[in-house]
TIMI-2910 file (N, C-alpha, C, CB; in pm, 1 decimal, decimal comma, always signed):
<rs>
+----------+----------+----------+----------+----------+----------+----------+----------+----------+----------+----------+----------+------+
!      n_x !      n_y !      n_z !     ca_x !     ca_y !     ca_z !      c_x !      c_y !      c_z !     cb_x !     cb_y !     cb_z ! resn !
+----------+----------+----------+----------+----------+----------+----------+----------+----------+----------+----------+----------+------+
!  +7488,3 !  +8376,4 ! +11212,7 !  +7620,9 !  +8399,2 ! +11159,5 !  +7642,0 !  +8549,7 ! +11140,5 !  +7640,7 !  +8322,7 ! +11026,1 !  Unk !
!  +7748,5 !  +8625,1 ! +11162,1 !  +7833,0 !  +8729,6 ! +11142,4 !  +7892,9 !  +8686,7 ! +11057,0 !  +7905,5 !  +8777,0 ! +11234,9 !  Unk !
!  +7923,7 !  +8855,0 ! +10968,6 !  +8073,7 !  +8844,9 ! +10881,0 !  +8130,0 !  +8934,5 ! +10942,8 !  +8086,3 !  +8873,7 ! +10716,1 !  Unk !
!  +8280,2 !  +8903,1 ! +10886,9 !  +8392,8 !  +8971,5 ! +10951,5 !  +8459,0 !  +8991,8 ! +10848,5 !  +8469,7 !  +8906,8 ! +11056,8 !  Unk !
!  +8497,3 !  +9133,9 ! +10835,1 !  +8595,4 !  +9193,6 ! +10728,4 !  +8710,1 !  +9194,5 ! +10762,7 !  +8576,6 !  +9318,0 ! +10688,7 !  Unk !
!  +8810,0 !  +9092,9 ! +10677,2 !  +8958,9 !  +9073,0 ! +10665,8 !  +9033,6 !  +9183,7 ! +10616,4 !  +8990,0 !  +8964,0 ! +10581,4 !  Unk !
!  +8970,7 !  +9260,1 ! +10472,9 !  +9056,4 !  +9345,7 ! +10427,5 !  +8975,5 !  +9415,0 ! +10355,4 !  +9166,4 !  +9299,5 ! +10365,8 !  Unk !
!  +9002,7 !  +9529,6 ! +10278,3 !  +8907,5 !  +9638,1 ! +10192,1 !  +8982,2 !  +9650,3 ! +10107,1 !  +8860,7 !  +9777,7 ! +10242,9 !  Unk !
!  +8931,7 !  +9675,7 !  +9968,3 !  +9061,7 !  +9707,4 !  +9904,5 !  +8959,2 !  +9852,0 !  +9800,7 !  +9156,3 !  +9530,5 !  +9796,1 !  Unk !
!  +8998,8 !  +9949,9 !  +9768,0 !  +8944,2 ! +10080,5 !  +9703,8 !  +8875,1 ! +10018,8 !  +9579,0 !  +9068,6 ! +10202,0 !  +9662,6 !  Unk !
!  +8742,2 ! +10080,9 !  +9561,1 !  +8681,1 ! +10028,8 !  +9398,4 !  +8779,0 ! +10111,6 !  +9288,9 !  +8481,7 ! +10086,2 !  +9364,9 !  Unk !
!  +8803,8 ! +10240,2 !  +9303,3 !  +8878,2 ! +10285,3 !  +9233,0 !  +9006,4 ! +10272,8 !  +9171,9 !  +8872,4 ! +10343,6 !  +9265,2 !  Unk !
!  +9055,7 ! +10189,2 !  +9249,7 !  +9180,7 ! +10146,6 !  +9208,2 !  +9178,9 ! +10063,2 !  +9080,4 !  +9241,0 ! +10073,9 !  +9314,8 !  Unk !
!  +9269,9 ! +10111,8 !  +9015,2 !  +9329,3 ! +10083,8 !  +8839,5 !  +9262,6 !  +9948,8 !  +8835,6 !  +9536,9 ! +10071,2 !  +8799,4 !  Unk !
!  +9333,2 !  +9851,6 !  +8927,5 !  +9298,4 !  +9686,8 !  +8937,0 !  +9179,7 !  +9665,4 !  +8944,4 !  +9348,8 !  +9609,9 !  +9048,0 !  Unk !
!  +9076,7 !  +9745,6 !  +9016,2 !  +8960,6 !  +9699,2 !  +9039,1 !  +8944,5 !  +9588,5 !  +9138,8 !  +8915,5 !  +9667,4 !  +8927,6 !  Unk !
!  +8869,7 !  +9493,8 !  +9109,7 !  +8828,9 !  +9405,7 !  +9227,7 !  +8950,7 !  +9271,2 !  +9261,7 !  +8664,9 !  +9336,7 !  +9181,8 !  Unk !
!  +9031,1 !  +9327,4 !  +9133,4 !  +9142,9 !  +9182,8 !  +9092,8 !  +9202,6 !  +9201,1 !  +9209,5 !  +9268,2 !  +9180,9 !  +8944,5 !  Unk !
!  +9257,1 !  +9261,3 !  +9332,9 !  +9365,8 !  +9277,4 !  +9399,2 !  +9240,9 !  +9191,7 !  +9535,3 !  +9449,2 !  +9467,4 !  +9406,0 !  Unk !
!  +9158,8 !  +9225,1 !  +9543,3 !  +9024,9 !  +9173,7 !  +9604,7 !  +9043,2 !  +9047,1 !  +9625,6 !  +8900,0 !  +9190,1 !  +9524,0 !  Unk !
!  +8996,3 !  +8983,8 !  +9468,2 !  +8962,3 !  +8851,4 !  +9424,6 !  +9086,9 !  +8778,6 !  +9459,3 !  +8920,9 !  +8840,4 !  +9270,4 !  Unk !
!  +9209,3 !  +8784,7 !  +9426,1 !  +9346,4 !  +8756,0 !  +9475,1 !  +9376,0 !  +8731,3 !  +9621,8 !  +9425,7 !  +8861,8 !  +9438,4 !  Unk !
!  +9337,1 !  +8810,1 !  +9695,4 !  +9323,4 !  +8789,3 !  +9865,7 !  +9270,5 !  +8691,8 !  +9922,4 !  +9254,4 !  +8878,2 !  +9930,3 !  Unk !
!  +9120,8 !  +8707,9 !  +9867,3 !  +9026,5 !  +8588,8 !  +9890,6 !  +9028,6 !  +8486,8 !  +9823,9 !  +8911,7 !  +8612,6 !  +9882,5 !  Unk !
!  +9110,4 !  +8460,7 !  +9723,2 !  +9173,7 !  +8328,4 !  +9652,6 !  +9288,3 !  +8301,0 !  +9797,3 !  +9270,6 !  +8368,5 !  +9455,9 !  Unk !
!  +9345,7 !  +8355,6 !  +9799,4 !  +9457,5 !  +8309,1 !  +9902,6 !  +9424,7 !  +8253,8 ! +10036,5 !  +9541,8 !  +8419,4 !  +9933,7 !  Unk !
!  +9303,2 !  +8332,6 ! +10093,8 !  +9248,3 !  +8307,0 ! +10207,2 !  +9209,7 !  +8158,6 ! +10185,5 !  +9136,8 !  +8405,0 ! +10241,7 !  Unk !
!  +9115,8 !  +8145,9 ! +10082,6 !  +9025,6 !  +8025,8 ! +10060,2 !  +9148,9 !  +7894,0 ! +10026,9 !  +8901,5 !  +8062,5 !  +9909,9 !  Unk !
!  +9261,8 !  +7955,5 !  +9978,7 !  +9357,0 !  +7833,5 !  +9960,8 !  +9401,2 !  +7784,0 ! +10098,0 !  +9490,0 !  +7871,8 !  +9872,5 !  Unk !
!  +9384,3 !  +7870,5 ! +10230,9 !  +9430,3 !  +7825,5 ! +10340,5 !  +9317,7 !  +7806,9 ! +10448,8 !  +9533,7 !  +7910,8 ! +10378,8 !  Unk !
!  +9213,5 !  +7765,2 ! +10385,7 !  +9084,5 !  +7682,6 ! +10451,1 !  +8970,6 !  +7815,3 ! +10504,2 !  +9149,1 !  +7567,4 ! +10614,1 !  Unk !
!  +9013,2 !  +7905,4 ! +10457,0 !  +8880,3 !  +8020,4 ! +10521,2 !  +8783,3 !  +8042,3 ! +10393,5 !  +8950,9 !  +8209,1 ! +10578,6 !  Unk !
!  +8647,3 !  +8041,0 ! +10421,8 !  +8545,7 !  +8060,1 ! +10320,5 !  +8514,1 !  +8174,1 ! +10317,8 !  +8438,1 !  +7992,1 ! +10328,3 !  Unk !
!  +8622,5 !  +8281,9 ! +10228,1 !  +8656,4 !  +8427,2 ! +10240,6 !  +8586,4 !  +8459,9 ! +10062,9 !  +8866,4 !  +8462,2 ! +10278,1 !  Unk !
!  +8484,4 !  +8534,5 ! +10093,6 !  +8449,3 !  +8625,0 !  +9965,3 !  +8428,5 !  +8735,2 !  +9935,0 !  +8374,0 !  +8607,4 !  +9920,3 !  Unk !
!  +8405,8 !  +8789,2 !  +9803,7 !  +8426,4 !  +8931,4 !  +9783,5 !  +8298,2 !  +8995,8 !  +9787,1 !  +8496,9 !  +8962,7 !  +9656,2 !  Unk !
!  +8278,6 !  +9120,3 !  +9846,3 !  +8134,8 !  +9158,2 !  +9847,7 !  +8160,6 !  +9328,8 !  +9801,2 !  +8050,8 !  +9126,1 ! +10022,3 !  Unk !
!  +8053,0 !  +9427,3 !  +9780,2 !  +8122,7 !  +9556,6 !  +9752,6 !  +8015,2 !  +9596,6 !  +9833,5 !  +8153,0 !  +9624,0 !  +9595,9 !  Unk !
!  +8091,8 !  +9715,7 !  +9923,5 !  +8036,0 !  +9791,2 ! +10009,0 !  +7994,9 !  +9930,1 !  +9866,6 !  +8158,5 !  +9825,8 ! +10161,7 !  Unk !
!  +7911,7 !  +9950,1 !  +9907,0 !  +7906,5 ! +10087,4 !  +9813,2 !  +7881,6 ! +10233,0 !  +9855,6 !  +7803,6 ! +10071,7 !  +9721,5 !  Unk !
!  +7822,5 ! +10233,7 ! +10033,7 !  +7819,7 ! +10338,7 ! +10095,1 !  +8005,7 ! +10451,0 ! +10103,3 !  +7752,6 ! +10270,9 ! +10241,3 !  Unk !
!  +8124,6 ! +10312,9 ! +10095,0 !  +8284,7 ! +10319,7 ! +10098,9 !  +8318,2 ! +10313,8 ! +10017,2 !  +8360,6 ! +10249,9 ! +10152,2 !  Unk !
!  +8287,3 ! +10238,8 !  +9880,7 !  +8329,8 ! +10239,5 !  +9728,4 !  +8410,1 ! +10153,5 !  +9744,3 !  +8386,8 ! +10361,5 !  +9655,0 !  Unk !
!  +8395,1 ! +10050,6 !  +9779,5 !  +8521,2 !  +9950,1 !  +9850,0 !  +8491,1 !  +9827,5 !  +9799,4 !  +8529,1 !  +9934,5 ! +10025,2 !  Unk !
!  +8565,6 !  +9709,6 !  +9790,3 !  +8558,0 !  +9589,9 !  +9758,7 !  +8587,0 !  +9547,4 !  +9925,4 !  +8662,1 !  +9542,9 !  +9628,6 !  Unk !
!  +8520,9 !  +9391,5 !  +9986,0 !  +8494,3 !  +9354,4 ! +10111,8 !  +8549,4 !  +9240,3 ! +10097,6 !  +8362,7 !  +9356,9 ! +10161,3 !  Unk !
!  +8659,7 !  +9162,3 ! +10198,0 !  +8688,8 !  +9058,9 ! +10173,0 !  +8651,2 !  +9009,8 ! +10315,9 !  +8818,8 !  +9045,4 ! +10112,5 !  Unk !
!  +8548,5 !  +8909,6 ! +10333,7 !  +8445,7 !  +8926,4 ! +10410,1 !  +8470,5 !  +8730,0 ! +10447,3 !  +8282,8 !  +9008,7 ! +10318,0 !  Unk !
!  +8477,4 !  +8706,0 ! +10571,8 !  +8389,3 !  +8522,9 ! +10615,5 !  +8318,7 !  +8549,7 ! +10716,4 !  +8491,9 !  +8370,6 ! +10674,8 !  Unk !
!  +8237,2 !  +8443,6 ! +10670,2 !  +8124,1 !  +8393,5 ! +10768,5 !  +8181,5 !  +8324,2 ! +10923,7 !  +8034,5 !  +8267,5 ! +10677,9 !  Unk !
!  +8175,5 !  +8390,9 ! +11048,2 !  +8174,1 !  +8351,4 ! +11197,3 !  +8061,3 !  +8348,4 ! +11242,1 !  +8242,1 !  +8428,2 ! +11283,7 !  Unk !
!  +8028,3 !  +8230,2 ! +11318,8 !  +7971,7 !  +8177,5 ! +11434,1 !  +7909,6 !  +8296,3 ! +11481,0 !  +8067,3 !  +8109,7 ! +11532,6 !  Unk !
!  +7762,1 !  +8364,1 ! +11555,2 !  +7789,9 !  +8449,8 ! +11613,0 !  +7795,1 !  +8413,9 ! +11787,8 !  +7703,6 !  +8544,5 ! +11559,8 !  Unk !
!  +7833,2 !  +8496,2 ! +11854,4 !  +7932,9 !  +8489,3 ! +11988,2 !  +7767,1 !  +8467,4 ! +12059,1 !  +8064,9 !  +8667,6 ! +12045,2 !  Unk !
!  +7663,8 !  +8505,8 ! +12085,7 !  +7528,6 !  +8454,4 ! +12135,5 !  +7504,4 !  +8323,6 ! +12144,4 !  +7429,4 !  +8495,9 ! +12063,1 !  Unk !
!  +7532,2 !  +8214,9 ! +12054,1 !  +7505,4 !  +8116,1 ! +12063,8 !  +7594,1 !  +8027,4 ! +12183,3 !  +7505,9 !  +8084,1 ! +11939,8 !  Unk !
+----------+----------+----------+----------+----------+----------+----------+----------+----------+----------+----------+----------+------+
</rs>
């Protein structure tokens, strides 16, 4: 399995991970098993699912 990053959203931002967590609530309401992970090399929040990888 691969992940694939849907969206990033800044750690710094006022909201923090809430604007994150909100995305991947939305995703997951429309059948994708989308979660939040934090990159920290980017300072970033990761809104990240699990794909198949293309080898198999």
């Amino acid at each position: 399995m691969r992940r694939t990053v849907l969206e990033q959203f800044p750690a710094g931002d006022p909201r923090g991970s809430r604007a994150a967590e909100q995305f991947a609530a939305a995703r997951r309401g429309e059948g994708m098993a989308a979660e939040v992970v934090m990159n920290l090399d980017q300072d970033a929040f990761l809104v990240v699912v699990e794909q198949p990888s293309a080898d198999r």
